[in-house]
C-alpha positions as CSV (number, residue, x, y, z in Angstrom):
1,X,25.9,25.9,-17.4
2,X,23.7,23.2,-15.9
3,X,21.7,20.7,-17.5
4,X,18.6,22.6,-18.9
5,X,16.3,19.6,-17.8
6,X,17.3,18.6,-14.7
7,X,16.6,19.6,-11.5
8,X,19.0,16.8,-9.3
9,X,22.3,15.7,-9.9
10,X,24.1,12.5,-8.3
11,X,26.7,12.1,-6.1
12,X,29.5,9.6,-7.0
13,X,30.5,8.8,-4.0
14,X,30.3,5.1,-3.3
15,X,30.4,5.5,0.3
16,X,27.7,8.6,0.5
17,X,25.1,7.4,2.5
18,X,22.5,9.8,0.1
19,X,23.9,10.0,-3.1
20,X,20.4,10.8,-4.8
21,X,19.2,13.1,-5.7
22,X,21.6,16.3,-5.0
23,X,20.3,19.9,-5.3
24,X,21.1,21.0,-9.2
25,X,23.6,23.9,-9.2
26,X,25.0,23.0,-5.5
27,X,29.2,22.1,-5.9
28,X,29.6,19.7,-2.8
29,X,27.1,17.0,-1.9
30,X,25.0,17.8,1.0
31,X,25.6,14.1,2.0
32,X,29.0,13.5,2.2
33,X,31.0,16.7,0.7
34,X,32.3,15.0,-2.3
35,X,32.4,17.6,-5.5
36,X,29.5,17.6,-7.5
37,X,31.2,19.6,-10.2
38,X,34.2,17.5,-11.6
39,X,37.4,19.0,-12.9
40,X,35.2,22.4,-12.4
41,X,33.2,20.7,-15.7
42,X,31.0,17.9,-15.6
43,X,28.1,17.2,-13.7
44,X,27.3,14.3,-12.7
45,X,23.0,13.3,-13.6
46,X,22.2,9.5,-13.1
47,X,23.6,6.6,-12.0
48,X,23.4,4.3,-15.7
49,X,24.9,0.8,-13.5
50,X,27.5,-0.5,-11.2
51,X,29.7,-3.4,-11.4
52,X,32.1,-5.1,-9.0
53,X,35.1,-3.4,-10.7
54,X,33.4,0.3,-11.9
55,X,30.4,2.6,-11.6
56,X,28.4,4.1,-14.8
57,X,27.3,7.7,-14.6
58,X,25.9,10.0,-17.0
59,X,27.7,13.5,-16.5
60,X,26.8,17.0,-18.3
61,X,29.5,18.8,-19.7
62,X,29.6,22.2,-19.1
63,X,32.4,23.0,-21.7
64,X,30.6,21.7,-24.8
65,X,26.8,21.1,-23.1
66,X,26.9,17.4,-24.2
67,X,26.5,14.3,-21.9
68,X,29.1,12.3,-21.9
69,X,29.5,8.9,-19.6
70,X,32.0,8.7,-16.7
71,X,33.3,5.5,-15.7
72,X,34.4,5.5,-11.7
73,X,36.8,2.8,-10.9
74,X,36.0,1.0,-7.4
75,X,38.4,-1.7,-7.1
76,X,41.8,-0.5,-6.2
77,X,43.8,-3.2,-6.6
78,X,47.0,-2.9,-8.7
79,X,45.5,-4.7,-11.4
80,X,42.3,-3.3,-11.7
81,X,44.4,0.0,-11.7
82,X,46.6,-1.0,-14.1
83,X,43.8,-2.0,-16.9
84,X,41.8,1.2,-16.0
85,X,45.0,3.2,-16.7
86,X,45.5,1.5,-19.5
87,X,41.8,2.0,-21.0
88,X,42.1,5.9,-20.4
89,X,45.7,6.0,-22.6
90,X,44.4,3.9,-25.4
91,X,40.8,6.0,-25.8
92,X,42.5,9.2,-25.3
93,X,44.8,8.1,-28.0
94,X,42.5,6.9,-30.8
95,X,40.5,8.9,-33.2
96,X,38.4,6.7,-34.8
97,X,34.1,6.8,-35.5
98,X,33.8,3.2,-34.5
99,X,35.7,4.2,-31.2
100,X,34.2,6.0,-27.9
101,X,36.3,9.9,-28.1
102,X,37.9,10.4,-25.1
103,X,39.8,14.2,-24.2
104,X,43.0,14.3,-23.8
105,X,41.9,15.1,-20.1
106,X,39.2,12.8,-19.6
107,X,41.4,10.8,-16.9
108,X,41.7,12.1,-13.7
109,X,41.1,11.4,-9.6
110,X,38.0,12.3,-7.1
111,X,39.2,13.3,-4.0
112,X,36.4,11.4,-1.8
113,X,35.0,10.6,2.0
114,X,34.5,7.4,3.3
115,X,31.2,7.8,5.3
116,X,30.0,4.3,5.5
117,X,28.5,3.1,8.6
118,X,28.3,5.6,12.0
119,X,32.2,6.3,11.1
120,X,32.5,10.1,10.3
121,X,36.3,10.2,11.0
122,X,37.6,7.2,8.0
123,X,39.8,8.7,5.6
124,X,39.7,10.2,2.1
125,X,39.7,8.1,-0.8
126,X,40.9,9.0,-4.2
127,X,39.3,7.5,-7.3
128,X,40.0,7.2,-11.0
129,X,37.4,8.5,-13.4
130,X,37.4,8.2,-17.5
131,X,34.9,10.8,-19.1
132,X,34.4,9.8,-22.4
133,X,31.3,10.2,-25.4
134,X,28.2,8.7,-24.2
135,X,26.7,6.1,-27.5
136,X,23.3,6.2,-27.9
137,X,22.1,2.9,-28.4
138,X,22.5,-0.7,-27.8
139,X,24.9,-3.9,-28.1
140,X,25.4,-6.7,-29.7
141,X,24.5,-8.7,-27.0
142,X,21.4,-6.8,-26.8
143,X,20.7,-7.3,-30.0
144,X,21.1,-11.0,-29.5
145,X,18.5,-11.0,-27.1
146,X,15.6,-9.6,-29.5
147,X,17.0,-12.2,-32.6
148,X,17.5,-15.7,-29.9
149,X,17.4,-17.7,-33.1
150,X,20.4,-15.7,-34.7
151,X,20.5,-12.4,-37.3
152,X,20.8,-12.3,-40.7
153,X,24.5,-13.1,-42.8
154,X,23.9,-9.1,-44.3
155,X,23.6,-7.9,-40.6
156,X,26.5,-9.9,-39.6
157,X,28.9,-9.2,-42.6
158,X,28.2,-5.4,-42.2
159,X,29.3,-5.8,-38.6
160,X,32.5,-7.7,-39.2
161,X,33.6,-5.2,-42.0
162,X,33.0,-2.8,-39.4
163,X,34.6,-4.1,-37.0
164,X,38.0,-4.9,-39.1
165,X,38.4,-1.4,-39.8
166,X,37.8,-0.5,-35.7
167,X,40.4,-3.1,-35.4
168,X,42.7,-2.0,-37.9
169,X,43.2,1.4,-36.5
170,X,44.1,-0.1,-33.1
171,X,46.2,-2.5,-34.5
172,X,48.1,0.3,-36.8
173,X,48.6,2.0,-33.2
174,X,49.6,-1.3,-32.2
175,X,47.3,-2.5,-29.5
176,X,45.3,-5.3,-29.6
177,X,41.7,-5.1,-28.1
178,X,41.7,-8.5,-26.3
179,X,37.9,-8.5,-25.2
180,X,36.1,-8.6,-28.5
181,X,32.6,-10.1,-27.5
182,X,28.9,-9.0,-28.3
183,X,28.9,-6.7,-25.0
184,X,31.6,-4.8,-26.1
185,X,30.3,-4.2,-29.6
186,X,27.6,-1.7,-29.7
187,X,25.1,0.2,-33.0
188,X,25.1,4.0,-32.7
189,X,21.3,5.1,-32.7
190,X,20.3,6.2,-35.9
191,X,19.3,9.8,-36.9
192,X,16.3,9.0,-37.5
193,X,13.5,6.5,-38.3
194,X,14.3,6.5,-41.7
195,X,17.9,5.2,-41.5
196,X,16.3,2.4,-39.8
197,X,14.2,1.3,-42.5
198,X,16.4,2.1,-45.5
199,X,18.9,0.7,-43.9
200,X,18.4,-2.0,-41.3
201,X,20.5,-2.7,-38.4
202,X,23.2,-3.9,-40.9
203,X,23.6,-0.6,-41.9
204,X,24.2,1.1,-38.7
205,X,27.6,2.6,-37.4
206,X,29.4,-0.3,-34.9
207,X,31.5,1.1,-32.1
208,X,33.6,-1.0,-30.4
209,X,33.4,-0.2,-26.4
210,X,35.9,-1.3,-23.0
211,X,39.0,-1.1,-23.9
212,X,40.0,-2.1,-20.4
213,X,41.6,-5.3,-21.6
214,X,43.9,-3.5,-24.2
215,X,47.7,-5.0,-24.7
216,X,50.5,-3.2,-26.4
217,X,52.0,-5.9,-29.2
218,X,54.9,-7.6,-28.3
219,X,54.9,-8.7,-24.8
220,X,54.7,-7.5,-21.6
221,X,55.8,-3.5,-22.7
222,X,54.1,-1.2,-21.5
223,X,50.5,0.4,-23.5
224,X,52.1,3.9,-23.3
225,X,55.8,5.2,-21.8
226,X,53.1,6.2,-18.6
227,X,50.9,3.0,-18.6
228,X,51.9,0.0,-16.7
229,X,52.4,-3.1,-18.4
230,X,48.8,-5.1,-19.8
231,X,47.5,-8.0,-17.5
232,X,46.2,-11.3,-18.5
233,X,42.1,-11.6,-19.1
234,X,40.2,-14.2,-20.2
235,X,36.2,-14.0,-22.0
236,X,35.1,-17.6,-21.9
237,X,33.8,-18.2,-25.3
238,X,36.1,-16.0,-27.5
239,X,39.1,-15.5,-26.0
240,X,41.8,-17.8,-28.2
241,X,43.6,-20.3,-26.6
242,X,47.3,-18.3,-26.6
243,X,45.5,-15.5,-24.5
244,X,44.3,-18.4,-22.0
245,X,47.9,-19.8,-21.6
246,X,48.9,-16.0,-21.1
247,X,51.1,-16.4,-24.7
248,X,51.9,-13.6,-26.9
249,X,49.0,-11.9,-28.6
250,X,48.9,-10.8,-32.1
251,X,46.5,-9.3,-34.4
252,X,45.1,-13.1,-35.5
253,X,43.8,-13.0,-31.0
254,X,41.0,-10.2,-31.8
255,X,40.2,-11.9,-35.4
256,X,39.4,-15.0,-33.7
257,X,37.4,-13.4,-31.0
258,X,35.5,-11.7,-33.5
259,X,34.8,-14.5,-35.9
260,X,33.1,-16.1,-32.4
261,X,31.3,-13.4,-32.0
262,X,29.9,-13.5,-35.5
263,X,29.0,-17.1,-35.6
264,X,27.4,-16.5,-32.2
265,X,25.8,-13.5,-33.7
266,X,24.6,-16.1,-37.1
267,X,23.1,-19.1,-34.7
268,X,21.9,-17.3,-31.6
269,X,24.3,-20.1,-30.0
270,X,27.0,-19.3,-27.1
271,X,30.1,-20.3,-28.6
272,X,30.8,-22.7,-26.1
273,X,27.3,-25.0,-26.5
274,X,28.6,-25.7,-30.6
275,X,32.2,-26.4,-29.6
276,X,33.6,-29.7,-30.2
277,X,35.1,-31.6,-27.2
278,X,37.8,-33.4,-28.9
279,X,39.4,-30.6,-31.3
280,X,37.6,-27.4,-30.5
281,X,36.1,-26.5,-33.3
282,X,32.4,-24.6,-33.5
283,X,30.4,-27.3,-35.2
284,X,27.2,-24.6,-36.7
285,X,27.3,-24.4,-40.0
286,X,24.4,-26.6,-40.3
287,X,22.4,-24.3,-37.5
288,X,23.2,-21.0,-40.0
289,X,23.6,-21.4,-43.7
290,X,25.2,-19.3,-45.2
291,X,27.5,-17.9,-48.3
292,X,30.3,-20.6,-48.3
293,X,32.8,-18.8,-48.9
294,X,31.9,-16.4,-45.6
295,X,31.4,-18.8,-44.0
296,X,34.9,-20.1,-44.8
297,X,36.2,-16.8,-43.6
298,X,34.9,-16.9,-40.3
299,X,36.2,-20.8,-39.8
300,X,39.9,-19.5,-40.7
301,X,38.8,-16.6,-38.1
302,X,38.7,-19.1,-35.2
303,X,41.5,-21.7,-36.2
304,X,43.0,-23.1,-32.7
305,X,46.6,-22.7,-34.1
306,X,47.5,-19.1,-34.7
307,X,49.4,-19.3,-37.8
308,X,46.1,-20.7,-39.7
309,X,44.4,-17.4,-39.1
310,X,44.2,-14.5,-41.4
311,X,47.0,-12.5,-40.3
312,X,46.1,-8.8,-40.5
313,X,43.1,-6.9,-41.1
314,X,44.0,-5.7,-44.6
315,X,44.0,-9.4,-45.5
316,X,40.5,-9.8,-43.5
317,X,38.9,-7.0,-46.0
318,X,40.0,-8.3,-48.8
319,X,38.2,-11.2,-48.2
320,X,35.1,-9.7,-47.4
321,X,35.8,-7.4,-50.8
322,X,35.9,-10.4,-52.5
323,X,33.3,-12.4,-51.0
324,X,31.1,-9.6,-51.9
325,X,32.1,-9.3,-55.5
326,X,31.1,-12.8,-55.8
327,X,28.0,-12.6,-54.0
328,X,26.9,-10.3,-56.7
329,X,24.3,-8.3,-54.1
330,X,23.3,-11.3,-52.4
331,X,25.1,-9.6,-49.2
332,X,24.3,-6.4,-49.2
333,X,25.8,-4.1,-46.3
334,X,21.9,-2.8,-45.7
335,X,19.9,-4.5,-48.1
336,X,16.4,-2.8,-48.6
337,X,14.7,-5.6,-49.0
338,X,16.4,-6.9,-45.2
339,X,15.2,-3.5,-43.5
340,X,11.7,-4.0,-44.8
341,X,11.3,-7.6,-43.2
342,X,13.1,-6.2,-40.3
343,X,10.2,-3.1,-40.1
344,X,7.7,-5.8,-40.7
345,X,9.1,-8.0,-37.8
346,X,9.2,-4.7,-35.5
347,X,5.7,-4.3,-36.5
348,X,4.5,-7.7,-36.1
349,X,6.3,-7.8,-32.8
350,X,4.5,-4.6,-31.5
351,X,1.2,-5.8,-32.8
352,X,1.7,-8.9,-30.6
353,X,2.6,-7.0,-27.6
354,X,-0.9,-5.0,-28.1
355,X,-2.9,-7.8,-29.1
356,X,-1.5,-9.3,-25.6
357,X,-2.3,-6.5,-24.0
358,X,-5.5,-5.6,-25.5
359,X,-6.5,-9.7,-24.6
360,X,-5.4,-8.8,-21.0
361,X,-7.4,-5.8,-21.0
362,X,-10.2,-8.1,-22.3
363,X,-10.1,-10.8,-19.7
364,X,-9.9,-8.7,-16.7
365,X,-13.2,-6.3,-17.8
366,X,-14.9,-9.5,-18.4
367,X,-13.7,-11.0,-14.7
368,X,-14.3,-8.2,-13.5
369,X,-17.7,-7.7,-14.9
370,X,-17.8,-11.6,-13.8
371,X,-17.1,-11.0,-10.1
372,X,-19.5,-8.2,-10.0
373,X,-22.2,-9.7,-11.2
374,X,-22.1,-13.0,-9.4
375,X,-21.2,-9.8,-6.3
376,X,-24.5,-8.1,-6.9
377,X,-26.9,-11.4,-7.7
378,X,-25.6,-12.8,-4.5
379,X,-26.6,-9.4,-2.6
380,X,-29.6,-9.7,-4.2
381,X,-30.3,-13.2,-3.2
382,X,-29.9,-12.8,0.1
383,X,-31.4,-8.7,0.7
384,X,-34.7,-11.0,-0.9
385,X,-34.7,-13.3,0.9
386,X,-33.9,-11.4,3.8
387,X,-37.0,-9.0,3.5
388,X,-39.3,-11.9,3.2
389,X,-38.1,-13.5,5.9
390,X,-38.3,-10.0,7.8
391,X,-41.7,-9.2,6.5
392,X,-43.2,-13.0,7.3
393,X,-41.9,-12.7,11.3
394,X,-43.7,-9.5,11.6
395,X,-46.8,-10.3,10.3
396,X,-46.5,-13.6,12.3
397,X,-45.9,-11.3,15.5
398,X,-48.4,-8.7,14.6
399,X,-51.4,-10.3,13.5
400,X,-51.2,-13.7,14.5
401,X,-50.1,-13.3,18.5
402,X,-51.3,-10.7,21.6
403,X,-47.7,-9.5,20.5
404,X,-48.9,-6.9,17.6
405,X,-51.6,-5.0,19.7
406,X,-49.9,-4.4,22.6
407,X,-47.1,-3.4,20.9
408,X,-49.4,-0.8,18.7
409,X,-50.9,0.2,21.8
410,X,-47.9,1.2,23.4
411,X,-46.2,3.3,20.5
412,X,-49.8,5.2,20.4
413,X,-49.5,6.1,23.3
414,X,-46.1,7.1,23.5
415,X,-46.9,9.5,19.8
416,X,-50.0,11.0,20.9
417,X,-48.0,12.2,24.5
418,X,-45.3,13.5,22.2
419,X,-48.2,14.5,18.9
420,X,-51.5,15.1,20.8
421,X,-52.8,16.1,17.5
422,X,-51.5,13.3,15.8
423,X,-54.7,12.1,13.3
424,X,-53.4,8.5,12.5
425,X,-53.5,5.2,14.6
426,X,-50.4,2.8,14.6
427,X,-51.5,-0.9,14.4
428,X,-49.8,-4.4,14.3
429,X,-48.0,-2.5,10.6
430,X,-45.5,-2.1,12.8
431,X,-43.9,-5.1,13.4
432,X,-44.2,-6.0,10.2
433,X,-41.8,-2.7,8.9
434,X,-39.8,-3.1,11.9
435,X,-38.6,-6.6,10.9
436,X,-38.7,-6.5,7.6
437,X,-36.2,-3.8,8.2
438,X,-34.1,-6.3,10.0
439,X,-34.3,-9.3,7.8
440,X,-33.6,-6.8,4.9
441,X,-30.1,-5.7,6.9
442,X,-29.0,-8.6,8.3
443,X,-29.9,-10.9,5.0
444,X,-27.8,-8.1,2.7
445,X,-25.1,-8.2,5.7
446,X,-25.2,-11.6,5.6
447,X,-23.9,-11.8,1.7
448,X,-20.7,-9.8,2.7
449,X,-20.1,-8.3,-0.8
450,X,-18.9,-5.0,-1.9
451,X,-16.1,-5.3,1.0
452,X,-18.2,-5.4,4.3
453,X,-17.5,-5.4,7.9
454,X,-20.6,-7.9,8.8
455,X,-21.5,-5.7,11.9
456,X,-25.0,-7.6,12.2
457,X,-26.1,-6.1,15.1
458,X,-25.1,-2.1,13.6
459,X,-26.9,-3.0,9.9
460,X,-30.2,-4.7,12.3
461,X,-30.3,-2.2,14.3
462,X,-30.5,0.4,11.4
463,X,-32.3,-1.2,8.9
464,X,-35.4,-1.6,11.8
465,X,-35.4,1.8,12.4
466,X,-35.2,3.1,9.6
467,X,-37.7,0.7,8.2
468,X,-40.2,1.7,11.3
469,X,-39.8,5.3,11.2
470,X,-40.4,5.6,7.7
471,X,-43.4,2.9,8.0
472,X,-44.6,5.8,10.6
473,X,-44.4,8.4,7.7
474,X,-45.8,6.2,5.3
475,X,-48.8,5.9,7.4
476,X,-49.1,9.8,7.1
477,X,-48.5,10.1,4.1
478,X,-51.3,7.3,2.7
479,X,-54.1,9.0,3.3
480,X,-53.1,11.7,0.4
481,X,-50.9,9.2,-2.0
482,X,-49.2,5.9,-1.5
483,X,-46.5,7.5,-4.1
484,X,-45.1,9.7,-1.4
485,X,-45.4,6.7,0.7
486,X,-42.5,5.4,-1.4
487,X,-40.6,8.8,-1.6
488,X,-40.4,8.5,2.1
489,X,-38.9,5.2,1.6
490,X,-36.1,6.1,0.8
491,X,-35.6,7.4,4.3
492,X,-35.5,3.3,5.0
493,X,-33.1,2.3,2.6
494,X,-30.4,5.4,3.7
495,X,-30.0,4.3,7.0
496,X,-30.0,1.1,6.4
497,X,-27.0,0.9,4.0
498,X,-26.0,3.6,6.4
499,X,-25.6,0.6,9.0
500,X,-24.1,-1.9,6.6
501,X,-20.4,-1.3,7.3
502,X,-19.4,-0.4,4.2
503,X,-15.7,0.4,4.1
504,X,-15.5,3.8,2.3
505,X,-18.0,6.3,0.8
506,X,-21.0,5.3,3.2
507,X,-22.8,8.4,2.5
508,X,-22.4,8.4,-1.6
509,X,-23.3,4.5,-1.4
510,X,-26.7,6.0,0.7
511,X,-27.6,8.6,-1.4
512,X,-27.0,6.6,-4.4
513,X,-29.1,3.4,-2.9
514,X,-31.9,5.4,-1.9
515,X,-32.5,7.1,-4.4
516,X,-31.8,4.4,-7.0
517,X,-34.3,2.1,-4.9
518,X,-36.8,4.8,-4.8
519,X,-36.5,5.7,-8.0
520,X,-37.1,2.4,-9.2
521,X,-40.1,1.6,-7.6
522,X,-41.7,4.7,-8.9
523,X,-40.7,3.9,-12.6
524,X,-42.5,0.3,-11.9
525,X,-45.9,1.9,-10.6
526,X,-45.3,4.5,-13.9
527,X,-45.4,1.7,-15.7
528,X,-48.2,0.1,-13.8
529,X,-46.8,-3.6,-13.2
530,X,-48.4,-2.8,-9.3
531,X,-51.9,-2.9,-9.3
532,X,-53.5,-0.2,-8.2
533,X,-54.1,-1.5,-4.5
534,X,-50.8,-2.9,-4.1
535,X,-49.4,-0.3,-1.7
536,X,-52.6,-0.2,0.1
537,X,-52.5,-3.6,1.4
538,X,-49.0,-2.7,3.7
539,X,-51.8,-0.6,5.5
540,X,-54.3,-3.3,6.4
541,X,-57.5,-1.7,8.6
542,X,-58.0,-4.6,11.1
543,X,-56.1,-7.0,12.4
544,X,-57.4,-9.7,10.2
545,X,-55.1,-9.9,7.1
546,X,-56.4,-11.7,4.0
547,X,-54.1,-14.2,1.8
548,X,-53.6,-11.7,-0.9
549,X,-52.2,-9.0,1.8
550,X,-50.2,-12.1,3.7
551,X,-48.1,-12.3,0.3
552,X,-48.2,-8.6,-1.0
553,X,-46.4,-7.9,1.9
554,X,-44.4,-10.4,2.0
555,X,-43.2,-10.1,-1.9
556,X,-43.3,-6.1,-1.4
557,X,-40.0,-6.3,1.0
558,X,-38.7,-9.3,-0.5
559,X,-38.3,-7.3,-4.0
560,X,-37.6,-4.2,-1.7
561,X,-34.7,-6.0,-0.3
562,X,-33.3,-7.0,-3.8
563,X,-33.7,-3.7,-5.2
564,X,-31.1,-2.3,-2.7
565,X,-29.1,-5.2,-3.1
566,X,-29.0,-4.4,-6.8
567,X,-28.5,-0.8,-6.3
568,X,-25.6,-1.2,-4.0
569,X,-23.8,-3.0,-6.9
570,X,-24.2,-0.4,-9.1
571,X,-22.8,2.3,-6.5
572,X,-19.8,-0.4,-5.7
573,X,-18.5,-1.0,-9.2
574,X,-19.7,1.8,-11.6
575,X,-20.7,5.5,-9.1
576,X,-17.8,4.9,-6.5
577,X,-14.9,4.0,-9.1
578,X,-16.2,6.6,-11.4
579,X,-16.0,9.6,-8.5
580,X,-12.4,8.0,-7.7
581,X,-11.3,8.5,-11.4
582,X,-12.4,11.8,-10.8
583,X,-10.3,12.6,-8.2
584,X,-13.0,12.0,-5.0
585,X,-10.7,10.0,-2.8
């Protein structure tokens, strides 16, 4: 049956120009033809890595509806073949807990196509593949990387008894691993969250992993009467020096690989950085204190000359027996007391990361909040200033020059073709809304916030007519109430922001302007902060204007002109984002 949660699979093809993702339930890839149902049983999910000798997947088994990992070999040299073979014979031999189960027919070949580049017509390429249990969880190495300044001795003893009995079973079948390092050691995942803290990571299964590098004892014989003789490989940092000079290898080669691996596991320090020029000796007792006499152990573990080493494992444990005894519980395999600093530290640790992210959290709202102020003040600065500006130009062309009257005397005419019972007479006003209306646009264009396309002559253009025709509907609307005078206002300040160039939303940033604007203005004369001939004096009856309508006007469009400035914030950084979280794109 297929996976019961997924709904692609992956092609293992390296040469498949589509690998992912693959229909779920389909047998060939629809990319390159390769089988997508291996051995007519697993199925391969995800990709989990690649290397430059071998490709990670994670495959479903149909048989026992597990995952499992297969490992795809891409080199095809004759040693790379050779170690791969090897790898398969040794897994599919042991049965141990601390080893990865492989089937007796988890080794086998994938018939492939080569389909690289525009060349349909390359030929077929047959691949090695190893299927064996997938571990949940994560390696030495890993671990190293969350404890830089080294893990506790109780950890680290755990691990090596561990590991002594992994290797004893492989040297009973006698093989030697070659390769022990902190990459190839890994902690099953506990069952659950309560192991953890009982327990610690001490006190968590170790499985030893890549058996690539395996060597049948004696020599150059073969692994298995069907595997091809071992090949030499070197880890920099653990491997002894007979396995560097390609010498025989014996039991004491994987002790003093892994007594490098513990010490590098105790001091968070590669091997090779504590090493002593002159003899070769680790030099890092002083970097990890410890129980002498383990600490004694794992110097004899890592003795240059092989004969100085412990010679089997048997003789390995019963050190560590007795090294325990002595300790009388001050190494504990998974000590309580460790797994509770350990929880604390995971604690402590996450705390940190939320505190961090909580501060980031912090400092952008408050930039953010920053930037929109200093945004909005700016806009309201210069829409101000703007409708000042604006407002003193108009009165200066329509009181103080032959400018205003002819002008009035032309758009009366004009209405009263168009409105013959029109029952109002335009004056000099109407320079004064006119440029207001374009001092207002062009000073609020001129600030370029909230993302603007500065299109001076579109926002002047709109924000003087719009100002003039609603400065005709204001003088309508006076003679009954100068509060509908402001409703009609709001007219103004739509087309206006209308004309601004905003990049996105132009109508919501209208809507919400003018009717914030207008809104406010009619909360202020609620309140009565205008006296109660303020609005009066934007309809002067001569063309003589006194002092106190000179600057009524003039502060009138000047706090107009903010007022939209400050509303546009509000729609730019609060209304807009909030519709967007919404979903209103």
């Amino acid at each position: 049956m297929p996976h019961p949660s997924s709904k692609a699979v992956h092609c293992i093809n390296p040469d498949c120009p589509r690998p992912y993702p693959q229909t779920s339930g389909n047998n060939f890839c629809q990319s390159c033809g390769t089988s997508l149902r291996l051995k007519n049983r697993y199925v391969p999910l995800e990709g989990l890595g690649s290397g430059g000798f071998a490709s990670i997947f994670t495959v479903w088994d149909t048989e026992t509806e597990t995952e499992r990992v297969l490992k795809l070999l891409l080199e095809t040299s004759p040693k790379a073949v050779k170690l791969f073979e090897q790898e398969a014979w040794v897994l599919a031999r042991l049965r141990h807990s601390g080893v990865p189960r492989v089937e007796p027919d988890g080794y086998f070949h994938v018939q492939t196509q080569n389909f690289s580049g525009s060349d349909r017509n390359a030929t077929a390429r047959r691949l090695p593949c190893l299927v064996m249990e997938k571990i949940h969880g994560k390696t030495l190495e890993e671990v190293l990387n969350e404890h830089p300044q080294g893990c506790p001795q109780e950890w680290v003893f755990s691990w090596l008894s561990q590991a002594v009995e992994i290797l004893e079973e492989l040297h009973r079948c006698q093989i030697i691993h070659r390769d022990i390092k902190p990459s190839n050691l890994m902690l099953r995942d506990p069952e659950s969250p309560q192991v953890l803290l009982s327990k610690g990571l001490g006190g968590l299964q170790l499985v030893t992993i890549d058996f690539g590098g395996v060597k049948q004892m004696g020599g150059g014989e073969a692994v298995g009467k069907d595997s091809p003789s071992s090949t030499r490989l070197i880890s920099p940092g653990y491997s002894p020096p007979e396995q560097i000079v390609g010498g025989q290898v014996v039991p004491a080669t994987d002790f003093y690989a892994l007594g490098r691996t513990c010490i590098h596991l105790l001091t968070g320090k590669y091997p090779a950085e504590i090493e002593d020029p002159m003899t070769g000796e680790l030099r890092w007792r002083h970097i990890s204190p410890i129980a002498p006499a383990f600490a004694n152990l794992l110097d004899d573990m890592v003795r240059s000359n092989v004969q100085q080493r412990p010679v089997n494992a048997g003789e390995v444990r019963s050190r560590l027996k007795e090294i325990y005894a002595r300790s009388k519980g001050k190494i504990a395999l998974a000590p309580v007391s460790q797994a509770i600093v350990e929880f604390c530290r995971q604690v402590v640790m996450v705390g940190a990361k939320k505190t961090v992210s909580l501060a980031g959290f912090m400092f952008g709202a408050i930039a953010q909040i920053v930037v929109a102020s200093l945004d909005t003040g700016w806009e309201m600065v210069l829409g101000g200033v703007g409708g000042c500006a604006g407002a003193i130009g108009g009165l200066v062309l329509g009181y103080a020059s032959p400018i205003g009257p002819e002008v009035a005397s032309f758009i009366n005419e004009g209405l009263h073709q168009l409105i013959p019972n029109m029952t109002f007479a335009v004056g000099p006003e109407v320079l004064l809304f006119g440029f207001a209306g374009l001092g207002t646009a062009i000073g609020l264009t001129d600030a370029g916030s909230f993302r603007q396309q500065k299109q001076y002559w579109l926002s002047g253009l709109m924000g003087a007519q719009g100002y003039l025709l609603a400065g005709l509907c204001w003088m309508e609307a006076t003679a009954s109430s100068g509060v509908q005078g402001v409703i009609l206002g709001a007219f103004a300040i739509a087309t206006l922001t209308i004309g601004m160039g905003l990049r996105s939303h132009q109508l919501v940033h209208a809507l919400v302007v003018a009717v914030c604007s207008t809104g406010l203005f009619l909360f202020l004369n609620a309140l009565s902060i205008f006296p109660g001939t303020f609005f009066g004096i934007l309809m002067p009856s001569d063309a003589t204007l006194g002092w106190l309508q000179v600057w009524g006007s003039v502060a009138f469009f000047g706090l107009l002109g903010s007022a939209i400035g400050l509303c546009l914030g509000v729609s730019h950084y609060l209304v807009v984002p909030l519709l967007r979280w919404l979903g209103w794109k």
